[in-house]
N, C-alpha and C positions, 0 to 999 in steps of 0.2 A: 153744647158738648162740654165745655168749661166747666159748669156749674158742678153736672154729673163727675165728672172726672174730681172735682175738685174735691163735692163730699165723700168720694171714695177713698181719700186720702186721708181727711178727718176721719172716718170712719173705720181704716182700720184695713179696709177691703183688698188690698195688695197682697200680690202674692209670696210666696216665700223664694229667695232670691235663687234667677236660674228656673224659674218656673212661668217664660215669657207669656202662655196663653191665660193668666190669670190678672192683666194690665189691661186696664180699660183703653190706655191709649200706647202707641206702638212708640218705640224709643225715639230718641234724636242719635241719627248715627255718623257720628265723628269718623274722619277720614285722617290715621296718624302718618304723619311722615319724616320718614330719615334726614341726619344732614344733608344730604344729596335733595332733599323734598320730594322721593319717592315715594311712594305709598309704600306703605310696610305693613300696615294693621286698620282695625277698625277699633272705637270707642263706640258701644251702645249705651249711650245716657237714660237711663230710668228714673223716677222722681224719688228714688232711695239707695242706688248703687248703682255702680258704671261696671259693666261686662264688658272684657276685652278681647277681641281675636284677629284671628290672622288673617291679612286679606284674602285667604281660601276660603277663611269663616270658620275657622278651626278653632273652640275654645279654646285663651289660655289662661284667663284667671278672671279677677273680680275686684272691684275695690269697692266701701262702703262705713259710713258713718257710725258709730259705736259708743256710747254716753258708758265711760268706763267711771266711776267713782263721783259724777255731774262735770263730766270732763267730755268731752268730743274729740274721738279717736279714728284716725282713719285708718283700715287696718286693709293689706291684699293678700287673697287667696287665691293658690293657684285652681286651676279648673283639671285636678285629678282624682285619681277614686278617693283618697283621703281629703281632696280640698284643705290641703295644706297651707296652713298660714304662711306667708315668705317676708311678709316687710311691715313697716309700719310709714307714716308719714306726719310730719310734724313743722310749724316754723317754715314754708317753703324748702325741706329737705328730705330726703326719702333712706330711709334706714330698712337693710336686711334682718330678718331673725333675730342675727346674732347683735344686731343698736350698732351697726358697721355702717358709716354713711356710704349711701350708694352713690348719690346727686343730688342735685338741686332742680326744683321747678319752679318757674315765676308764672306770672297770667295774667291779661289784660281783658280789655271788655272784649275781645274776638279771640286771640290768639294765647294760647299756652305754648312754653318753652322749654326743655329739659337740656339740663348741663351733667357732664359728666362731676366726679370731683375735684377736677382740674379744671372745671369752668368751661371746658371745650365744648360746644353745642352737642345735642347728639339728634336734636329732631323737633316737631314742633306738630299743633293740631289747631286746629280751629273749635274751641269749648265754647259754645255762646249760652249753655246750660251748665247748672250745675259747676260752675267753671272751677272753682278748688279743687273738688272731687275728682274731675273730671281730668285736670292737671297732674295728678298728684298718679292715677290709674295710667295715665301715657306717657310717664316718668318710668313708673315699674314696666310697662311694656316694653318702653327705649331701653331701659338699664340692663335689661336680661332677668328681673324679680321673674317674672312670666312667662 
């Protein structure tokens, strides 16, 4: 199953993002949680963008990789008819629209962290994939980007 899956990625074969039945294999799905370490959200890790919702399972945006000028950009979009761009992230920090820092995110080999801009925790996920990416998408979920 590796093999197949793998040259599907070489090859191209993925689908275009938000279009789950076109993935050879089903996500890794992240469990986000509030200060409190409530559950508040879910993180869908895909092998090219992390989809976010609410633990209803309610889209609310997207985060994914972007080679802006040979630069790697991680850009989130919300999940509305427009799929509105809302943040960018960069450096372990997460910027709205407007390059307004929202927070910070740090990540370890299991555990990703988001800070407000007072450093104040605001939640935390278990990314054992994709872990940057994956950080940096339940940063904008905790912050309110989403």
């Amino acid at each position: 199953m590796v093999l197949p899956a793998l040259l599907a990625v070489l090859l191209g074969a993925w689908g275009p993002a938000g279009a789950e039945e076109h993935y050879l294999i089903p996500p890794m799905e992240v469990t986000i949680l509030d200060a409190a370490e409530q559950e508040t959200g879910k993180a869908l890790v895909y092998p090219s963008f992390i989809e976010l919702k609410t633990s209803e399972g309610e889209p609310r945006g997207a985060i994914g990789v972007v080679m802006v000028q040979g630069k790697v950009q991680l850009f989130l979009v919300r999940s509305d008819e427009e799929r509105r761009f809302v943040g960018w992230a960069e450096n372990f920090r997460l910027y709205n629209s407007e390059d307004q820092l929202v927070g910070y995110y740090f990540w370890t080999p299991i555990w990703c962290y988001v800070y407000d801009p007072g450093m104040k925790k605001v939640g935390q996920a278990q990314c054992l994939a994709y872990q940057g990416v994956c950080a940096a998408g339940v940063a904008g979920y905790l912050l309110g980007l989403l």
